[in-house]
Residue, then its C-alpha position, 0 to 999 in steps of 0.5 A: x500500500x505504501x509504495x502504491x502511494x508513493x507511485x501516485x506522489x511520483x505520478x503527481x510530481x511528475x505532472x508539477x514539472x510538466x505544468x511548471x514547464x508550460x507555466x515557463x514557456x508561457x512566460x517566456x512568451x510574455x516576456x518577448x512581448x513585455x520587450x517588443x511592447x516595452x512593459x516592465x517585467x513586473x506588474x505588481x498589480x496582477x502579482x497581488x491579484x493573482x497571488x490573492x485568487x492563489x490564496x483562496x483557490x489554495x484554501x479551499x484545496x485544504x493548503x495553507x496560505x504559508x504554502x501558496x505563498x511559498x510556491x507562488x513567490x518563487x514560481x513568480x520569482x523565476x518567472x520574473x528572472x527568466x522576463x529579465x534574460x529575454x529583455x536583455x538580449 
């Protein structure tokens, strides 16, 4: 039983880093368009909208808001460094 689990947790991983990994490309894309349109990288008020929607949604899936905080902030994060690459070529 422990390791039936354990293959469903791989399972699921699995599909976290497939889903960060299309998160990235599209990223990548409104980054080029960030460039070509000159807007800054960051837009504050869309992180603090989709940071809140990430809280609620989080919370009602029975995830703590420590969490979402935790995993919103860096995917953001490397959303952000990745922008910053595409501007400066």
């Amino acid at each position: 039983e422990l390791d039936n689990l354990r293959t469903q947790i791989d399972i699921v991983d699995q599909n976290l880093l497939q889903i960060l990994g299309e998160r990235m490309k599209i990223s990548d894309s409104i980054g080029k368009l960030k460039k070509k349109n000159n807007v800054a990288v960051l837009q504050s008020g869309r992180w603090n909208e989709i940071l809140e929607r990430m809280i609620n949604d989080g919370k009602s899936e029975g995830l703590s808001e420590e969490l979402i905080l935790k995993v919103f902030k860096a995917i953001h994060q490397e959303s952000i460094n990745n922008q910053n690459q595409i501007l400066k070529k």
